[in-house]
C-alpha positions in Angstrom: 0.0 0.0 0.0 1.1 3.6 -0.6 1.8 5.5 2.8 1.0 8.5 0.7 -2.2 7.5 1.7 -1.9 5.8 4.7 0.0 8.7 6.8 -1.9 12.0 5.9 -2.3 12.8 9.9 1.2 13.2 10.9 0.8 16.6 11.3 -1.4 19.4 13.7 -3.4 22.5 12.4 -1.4 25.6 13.5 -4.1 28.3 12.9 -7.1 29.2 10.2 -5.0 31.4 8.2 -6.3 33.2 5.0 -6.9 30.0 3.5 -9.1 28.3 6.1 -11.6 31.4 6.3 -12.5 31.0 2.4 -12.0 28.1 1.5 -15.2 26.3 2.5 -17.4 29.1 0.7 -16.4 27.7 -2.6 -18.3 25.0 -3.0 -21.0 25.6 0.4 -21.7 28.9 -1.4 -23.4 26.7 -4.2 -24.5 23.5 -2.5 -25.0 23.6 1.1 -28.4 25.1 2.6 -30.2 25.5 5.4 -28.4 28.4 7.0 -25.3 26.4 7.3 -22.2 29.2 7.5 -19.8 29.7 4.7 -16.8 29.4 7.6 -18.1 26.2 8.7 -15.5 24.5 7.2 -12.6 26.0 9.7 -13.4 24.4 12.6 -10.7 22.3 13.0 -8.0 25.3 13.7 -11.2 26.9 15.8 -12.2 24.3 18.0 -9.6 21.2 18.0 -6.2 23.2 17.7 -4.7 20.7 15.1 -2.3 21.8 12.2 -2.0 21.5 8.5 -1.0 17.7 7.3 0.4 18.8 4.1 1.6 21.9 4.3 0.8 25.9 5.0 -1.5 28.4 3.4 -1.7 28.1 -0.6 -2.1 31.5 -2.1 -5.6 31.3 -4.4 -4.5 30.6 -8.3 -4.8 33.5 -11.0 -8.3 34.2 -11.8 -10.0 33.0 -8.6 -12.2 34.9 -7.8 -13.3 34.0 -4.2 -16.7 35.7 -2.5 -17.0 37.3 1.0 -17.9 34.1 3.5 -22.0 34.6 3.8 -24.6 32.7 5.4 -26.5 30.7 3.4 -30.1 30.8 4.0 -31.9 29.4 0.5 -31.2 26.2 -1.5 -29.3 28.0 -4.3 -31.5 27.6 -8.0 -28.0 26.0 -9.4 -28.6 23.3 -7.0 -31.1 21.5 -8.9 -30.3 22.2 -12.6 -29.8 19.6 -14.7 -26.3 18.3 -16.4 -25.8 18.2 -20.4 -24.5 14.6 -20.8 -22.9 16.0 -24.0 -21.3 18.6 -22.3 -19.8 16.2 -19.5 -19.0 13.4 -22.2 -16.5 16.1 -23.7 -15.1 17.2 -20.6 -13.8 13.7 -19.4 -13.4 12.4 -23.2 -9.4 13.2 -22.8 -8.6 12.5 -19.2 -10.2 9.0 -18.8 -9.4 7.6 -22.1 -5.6 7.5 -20.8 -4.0 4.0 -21.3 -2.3 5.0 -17.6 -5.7 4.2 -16.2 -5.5 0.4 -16.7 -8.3 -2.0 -17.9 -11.1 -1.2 -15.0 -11.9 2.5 -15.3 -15.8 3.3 -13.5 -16.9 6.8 -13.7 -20.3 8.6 -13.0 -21.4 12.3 -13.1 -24.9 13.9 -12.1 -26.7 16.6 -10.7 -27.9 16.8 -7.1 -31.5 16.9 -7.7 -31.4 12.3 -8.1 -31.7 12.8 -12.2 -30.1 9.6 -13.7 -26.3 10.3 -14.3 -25.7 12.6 -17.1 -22.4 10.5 -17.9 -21.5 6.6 -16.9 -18.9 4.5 -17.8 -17.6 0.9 -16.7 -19.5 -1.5 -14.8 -19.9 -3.7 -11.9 -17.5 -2.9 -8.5 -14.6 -1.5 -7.7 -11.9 -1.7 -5.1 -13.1 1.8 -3.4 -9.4 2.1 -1.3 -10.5 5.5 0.8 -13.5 6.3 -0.8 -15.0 4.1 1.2 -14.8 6.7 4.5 -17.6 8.7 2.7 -19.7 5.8 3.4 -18.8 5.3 7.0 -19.3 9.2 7.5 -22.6 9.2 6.0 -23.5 6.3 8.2 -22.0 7.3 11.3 -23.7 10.5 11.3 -27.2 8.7 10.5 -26.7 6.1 13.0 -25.2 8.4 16.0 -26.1 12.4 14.5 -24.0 14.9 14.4 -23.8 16.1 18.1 -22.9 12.8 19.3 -19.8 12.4 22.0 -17.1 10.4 23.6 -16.3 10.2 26.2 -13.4 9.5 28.4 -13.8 8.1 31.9 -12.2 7.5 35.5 -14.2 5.0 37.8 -13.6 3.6 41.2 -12.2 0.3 41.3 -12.8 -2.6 43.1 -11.0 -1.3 46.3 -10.4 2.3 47.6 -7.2 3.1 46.3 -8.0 1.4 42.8 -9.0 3.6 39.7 -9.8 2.4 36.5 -9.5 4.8 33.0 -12.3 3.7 31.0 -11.8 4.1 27.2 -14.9 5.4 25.8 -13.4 5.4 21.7 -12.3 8.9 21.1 -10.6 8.7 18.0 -8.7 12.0 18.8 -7.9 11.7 22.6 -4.9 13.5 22.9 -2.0 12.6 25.3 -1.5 16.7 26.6 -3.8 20.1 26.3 -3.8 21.6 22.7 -3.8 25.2 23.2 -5.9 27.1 21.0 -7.7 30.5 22.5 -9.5 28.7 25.4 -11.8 26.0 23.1 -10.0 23.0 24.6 -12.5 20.7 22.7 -10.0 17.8 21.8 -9.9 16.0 25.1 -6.8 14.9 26.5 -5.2 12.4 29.6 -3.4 15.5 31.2 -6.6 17.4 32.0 -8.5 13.8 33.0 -5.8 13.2 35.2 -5.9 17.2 36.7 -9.7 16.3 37.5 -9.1 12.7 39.0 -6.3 14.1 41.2 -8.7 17.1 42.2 -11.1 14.0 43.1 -8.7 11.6 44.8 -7.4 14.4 46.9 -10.7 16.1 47.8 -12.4 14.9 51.7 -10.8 14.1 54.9 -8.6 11.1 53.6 -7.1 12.2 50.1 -5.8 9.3 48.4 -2.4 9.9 47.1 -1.3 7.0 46.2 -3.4 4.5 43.7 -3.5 1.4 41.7 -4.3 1.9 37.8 -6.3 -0.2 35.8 -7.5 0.4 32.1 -10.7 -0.9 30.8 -10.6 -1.3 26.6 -14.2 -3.4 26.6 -16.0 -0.9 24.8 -14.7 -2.5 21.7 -14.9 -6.4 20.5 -13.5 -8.1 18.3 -9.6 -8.3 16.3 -7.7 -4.9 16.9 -5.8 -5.9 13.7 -8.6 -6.4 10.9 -8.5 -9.8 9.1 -9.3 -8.3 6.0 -6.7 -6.0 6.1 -2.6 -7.1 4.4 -0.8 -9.1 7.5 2.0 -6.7 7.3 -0.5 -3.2 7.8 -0.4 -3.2 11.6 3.7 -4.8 12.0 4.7 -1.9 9.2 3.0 0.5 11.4 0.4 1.6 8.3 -2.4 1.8 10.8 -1.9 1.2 14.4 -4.5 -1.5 16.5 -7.9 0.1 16.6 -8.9 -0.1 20.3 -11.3 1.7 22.5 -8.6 3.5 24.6 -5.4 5.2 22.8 -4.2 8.9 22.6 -3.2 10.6 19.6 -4.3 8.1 17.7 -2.1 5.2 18.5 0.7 7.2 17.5 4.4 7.4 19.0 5.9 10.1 20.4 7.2 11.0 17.1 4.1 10.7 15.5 5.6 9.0 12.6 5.1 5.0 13.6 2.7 3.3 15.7 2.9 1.5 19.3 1.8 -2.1 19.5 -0.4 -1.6 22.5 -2.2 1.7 22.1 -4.8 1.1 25.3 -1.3 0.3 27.6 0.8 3.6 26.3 -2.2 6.0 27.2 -2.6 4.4 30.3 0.7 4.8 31.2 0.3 8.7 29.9 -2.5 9.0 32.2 -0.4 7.6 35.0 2.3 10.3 34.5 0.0 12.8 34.3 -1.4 11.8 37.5 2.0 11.8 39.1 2.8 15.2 38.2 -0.9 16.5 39.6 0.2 15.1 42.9 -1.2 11.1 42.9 1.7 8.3 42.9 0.4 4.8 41.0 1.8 2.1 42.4 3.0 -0.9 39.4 2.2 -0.8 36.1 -1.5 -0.4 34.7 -3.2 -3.5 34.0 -5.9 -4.2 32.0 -9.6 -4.6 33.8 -13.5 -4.9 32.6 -14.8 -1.8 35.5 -18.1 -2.1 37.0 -21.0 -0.8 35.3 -22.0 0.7 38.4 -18.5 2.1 39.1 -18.8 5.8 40.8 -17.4 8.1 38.3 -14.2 10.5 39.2 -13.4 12.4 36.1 -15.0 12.4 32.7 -13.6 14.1 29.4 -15.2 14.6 26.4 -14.6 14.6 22.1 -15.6 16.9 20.1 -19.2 16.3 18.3 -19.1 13.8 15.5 -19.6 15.7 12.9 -16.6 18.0 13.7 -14.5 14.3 14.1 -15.8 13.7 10.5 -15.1 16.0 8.8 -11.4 15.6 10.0 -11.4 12.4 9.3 -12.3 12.8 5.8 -9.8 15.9 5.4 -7.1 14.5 5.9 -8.2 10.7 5.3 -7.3 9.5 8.7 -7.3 5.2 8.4 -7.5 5.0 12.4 -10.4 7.5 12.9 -12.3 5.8 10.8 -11.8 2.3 12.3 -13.2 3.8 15.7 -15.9 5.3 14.0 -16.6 2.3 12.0 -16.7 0.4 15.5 -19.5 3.4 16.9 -21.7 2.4 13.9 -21.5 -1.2 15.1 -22.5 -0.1 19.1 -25.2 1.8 17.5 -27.1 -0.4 15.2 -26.2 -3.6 16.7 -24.9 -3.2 20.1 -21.5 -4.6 19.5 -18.5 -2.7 18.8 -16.3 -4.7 16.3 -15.2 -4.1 12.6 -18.0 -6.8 11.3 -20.6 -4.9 13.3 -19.7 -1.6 12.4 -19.1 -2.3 8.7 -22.3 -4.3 8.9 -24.1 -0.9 11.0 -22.5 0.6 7.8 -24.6 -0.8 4.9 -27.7 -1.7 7.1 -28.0 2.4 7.4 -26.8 3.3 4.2 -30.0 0.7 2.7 -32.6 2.7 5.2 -31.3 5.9 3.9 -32.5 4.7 0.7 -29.2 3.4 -1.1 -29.0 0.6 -2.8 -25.9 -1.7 -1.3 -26.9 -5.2 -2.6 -24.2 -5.8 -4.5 -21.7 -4.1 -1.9 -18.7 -5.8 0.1 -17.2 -3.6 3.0 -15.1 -5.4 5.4 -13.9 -2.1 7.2 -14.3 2.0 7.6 -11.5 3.3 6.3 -10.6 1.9 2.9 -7.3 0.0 3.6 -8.9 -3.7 2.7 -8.4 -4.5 -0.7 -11.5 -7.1 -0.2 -13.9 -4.1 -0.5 -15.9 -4.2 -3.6 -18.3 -0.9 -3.9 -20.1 0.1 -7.1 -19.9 3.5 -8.2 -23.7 3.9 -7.8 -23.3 3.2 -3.9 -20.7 6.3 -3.3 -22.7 8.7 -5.7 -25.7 8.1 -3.4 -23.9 9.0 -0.6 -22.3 12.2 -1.9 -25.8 12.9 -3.1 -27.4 12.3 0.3 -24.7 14.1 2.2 -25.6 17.2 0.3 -29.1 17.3 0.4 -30.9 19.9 2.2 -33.1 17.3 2.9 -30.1 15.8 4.9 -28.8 18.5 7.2 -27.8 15.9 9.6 -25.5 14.2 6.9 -23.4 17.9 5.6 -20.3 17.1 7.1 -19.5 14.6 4.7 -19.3 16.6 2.2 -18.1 20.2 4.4 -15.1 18.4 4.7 -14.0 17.2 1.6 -10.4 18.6 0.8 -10.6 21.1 -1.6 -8.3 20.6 -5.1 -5.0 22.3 -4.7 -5.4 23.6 -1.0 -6.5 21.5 1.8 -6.5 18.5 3.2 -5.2 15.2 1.0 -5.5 17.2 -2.2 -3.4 20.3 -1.1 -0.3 19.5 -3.1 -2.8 17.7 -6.3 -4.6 19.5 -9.1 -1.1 21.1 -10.5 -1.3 20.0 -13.7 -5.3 19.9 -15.8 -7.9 22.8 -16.6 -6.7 25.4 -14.5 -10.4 25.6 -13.2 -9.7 22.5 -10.8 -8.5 24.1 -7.8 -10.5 25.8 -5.7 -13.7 24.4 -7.8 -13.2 20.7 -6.8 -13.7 19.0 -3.4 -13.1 15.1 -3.4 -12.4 12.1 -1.1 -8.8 10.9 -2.3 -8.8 7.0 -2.5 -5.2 5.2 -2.9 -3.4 1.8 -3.1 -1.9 -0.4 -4.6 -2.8 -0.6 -8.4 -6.1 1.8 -7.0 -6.9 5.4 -7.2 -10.1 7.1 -6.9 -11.7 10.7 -6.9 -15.3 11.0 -5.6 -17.0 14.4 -4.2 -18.4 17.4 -6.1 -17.5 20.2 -8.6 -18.8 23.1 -9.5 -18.4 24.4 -13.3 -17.5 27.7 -14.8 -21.3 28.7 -14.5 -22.0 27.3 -10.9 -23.3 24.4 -11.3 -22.4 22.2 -8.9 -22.3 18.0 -9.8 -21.4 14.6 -7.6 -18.6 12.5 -9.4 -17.2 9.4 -8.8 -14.0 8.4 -10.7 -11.6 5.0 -10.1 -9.7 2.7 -11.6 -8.5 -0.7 -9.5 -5.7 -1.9 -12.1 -3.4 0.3 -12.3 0.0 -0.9 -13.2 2.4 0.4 -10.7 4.8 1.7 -12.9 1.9 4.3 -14.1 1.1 5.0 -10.4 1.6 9.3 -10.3 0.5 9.5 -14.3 -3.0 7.6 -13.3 -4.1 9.8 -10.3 -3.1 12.5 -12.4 -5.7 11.4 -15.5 -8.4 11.5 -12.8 -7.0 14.9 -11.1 -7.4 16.0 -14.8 -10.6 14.4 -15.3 -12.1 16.2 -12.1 -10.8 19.6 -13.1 -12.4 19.4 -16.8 -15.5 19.1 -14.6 -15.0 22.3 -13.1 -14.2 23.9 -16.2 -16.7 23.3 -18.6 -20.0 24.2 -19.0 -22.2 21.8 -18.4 -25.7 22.8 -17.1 -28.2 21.9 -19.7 -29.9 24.8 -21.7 -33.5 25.4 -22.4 
């Protein structure tokens, strides 16, 4: 697999910046309703402090023209115009009939209004590599909403001077405070442990010295995924998806993994603890707490949507394993990878999306055993920006945008200049697999979902591939192709 794709989270949002304030007018300007506003999209430098993965602020191209950010209080009448399917065929005639591509090529175009696709090609599946997080976002925000937490608990143990840290599967507990202007909404172990402390030392008989116990049994189930290569979590692609880990089973580096996620944030915890004035005695073990357990000290994730839309951004593998495993809690009860990936489809098929002849055997993309048809993803970019569908919009709010954000920041280089800035798509990448599938918006403002992949790639045409389908989604943006009359 290509760690291109695999590591776009090494790095923390530093600020908004010039680019973060406009960049999600561009394309909620023209498809996103229902009073949502046009600076949505900057929450991540707002509320969780994290920084750039790919790179600073990229100045606008020539010719952008970019509009004040606005509220948006009407479904805008481009929404729901229709596509000329001779317009799109000429637009992707070039870019997909590339020998680069390989033998499997599926593509689909339409409007947002549910009108057949103006433009289809190929047949059957395809291996949907990242692409497949759209569906586990649209899902996850169905089956949970958008407002939906995690949280992160101490309990009483069994005995007085036993505590247990309960792992409630917040995909971005960090392992110390991120500082950004007094919105501390990515939890962390250093202010959990401040609050236990507080609670062990409050009363007549403080308790300054403990025994720590963790508690991962939120989560069932393989932490490594069967359906995933053997060598994925030994290489360090994508760490062990448990209920309990801080930045994101990451070292302290934040370049590899660690083999026991739930242990190394337990032992964070425990230092933290030290330095707010409780001593744990030994090492932490591993526990299943009490149900009925009195509570000491609780922290809590940002909403879900917020989680999504970072997760798409930046196409984080491990976020959407833990989501993936929420879905599962939520539709079946059960938190494993069958469950959730099962939760997955179940709620895509009550939203109305046909999924018969869909395999998903995780949330993030990385097994090469998915098989999704092109149909399946259009339907969820289509749902995810429906003002019918408020609850769904951060799918699609956080799309990188082509050329600035996100995994697409350093893409779109080459192509109609018209790309960047006018594209947002979910990157998909492995092996002898790459995929584009989001929306454009053309010269005249009408916006259109798109899917494009191709799963057989040789390697040796790898770059020259993703960028027939960069070029393919940029002659999107720069034809005209809203039908006339």
């Amino acid at each position: 697999m290509s760690r291109r794709d695999a590591g776009r989270t090494r790095g923390r949002y530093r600020g908004p910046g010039r680019v973060a304030h406009w960049l999600p007018v561009l394309l909620v300007l023209a498809l996103l309703s229902a009073g949502v506003a046009a600076d949505r999209g900057d929450w991540g430098p707002r509320h969780l402090g994290w920084e750039a993965p790919t790179g600073a602020a990229v100045e606008p191209p020539a010719g952008l023209n970019l509009p004040e950010p606005a509220p948006v209080r009407t479904v805008p009448p481009a929404l729901v115009a229709p596509l000329d399917p001779g317009a799109v065929r000429r637009a992707l005639r070039g870019p997909l009939r590339q020998d680069d591509l390989g033998g499997h090529v599926v593509a689909l175009v339409a409007d947002l209004a549910g009108s057949p696709p103006a433009y289809s090609r190929g047949s059957g599946t395809v291996v949907p590599a990242s692409t497949t997080k759209l569906l586990t976002a649209v899902a996850a925000l169905e089956a949970l909403g958008p407002e939906t937490t995690f949280s992160t608990r101490v309990v009483q143990g069994e005995r007085p001077r036993d505590i247990v840290l309960v792992g409630g599967g917040d995909p971005y507990l960090a392992s110390e405070p991120v500082a950004d202007g007094g919105q501390p909404d990515q939890a962390d172990v250093v202010t959990l442990a401040r609050e236990t402390a507080e609670a062990l030392l409050a009363g007549d008989r403080p308790r300054r010295k403990v025994r720590l116990s963790y508690d991962t049994s939120l989560f069932s189930g393989p932490a490594d995924n069967p359906h995933w290569q053997p060598d994925y979590v030994p290489d360090e692609i994508v760490a062990p998806i448990t209920s309990l880990w801080v930045d994101g089973g990451r070292d302290e580096d934040g370049d590899g993994r660690v083999g026991d996620p739930a242990r190394v944030a337990a032992e964070r915890f425990a230092a933290a603890l030290a330095d707010a004035g409780v001593r744990v005695a030994g090492a932490p073990t591993q526990v299943t707490a009490s149900a009925a357990a009195p509570e000491l000290a609780e922290v809590t994730s940002a909403p879900l949507d917020q989680v999504v839309q970072r997760l798409i951004e930046v196409s984080d593998n491990e976020a959407a394993e833990v989501v993936t495993r929420h879905v599962g809690l939520a539709t079946s009860g059960e938190g494993s990878s069958a469950a959730g990936t099962a939760g997955v489809l179940s709620t895509l098929a009550a939203l109305g999306v046909d999924v018969s002849a869909d395999q998903v055997y995780d949330g993030s993309g990385l097994s090469r055993e998915n098989r999704v048809r092109a149909q399946t993803l259009l339907a969820a970019i289509r749902l995810a920006a429906s003002p019918d569908h408020p609850e769904l919009r951060a799918a699609v709010e956080g799309l990188p945008v082509a050329g600035f954000s996100g995994s697409l920041t350093w893409r779109f280089v080459d192509g109609d200049p018209a790309g960047p800035g006018r594209v947002r798509a979910k990157t998909g990448t492995l092996t002898g697999v790459h995929a584009l599938a989001g929306l454009a918006t053309d010269l005249d403002g009408t916006p259109m979902a798109f899917v494009l992949a191709a799963d057989q790639v040789a390697p040796a045409s790898t770059l020259d591939a993703r960028q027939a389908l960069d070029q393919a989604a940029a002659s999107l943006a720069g034809c005209r192709c809203r039908a006339v009359g």
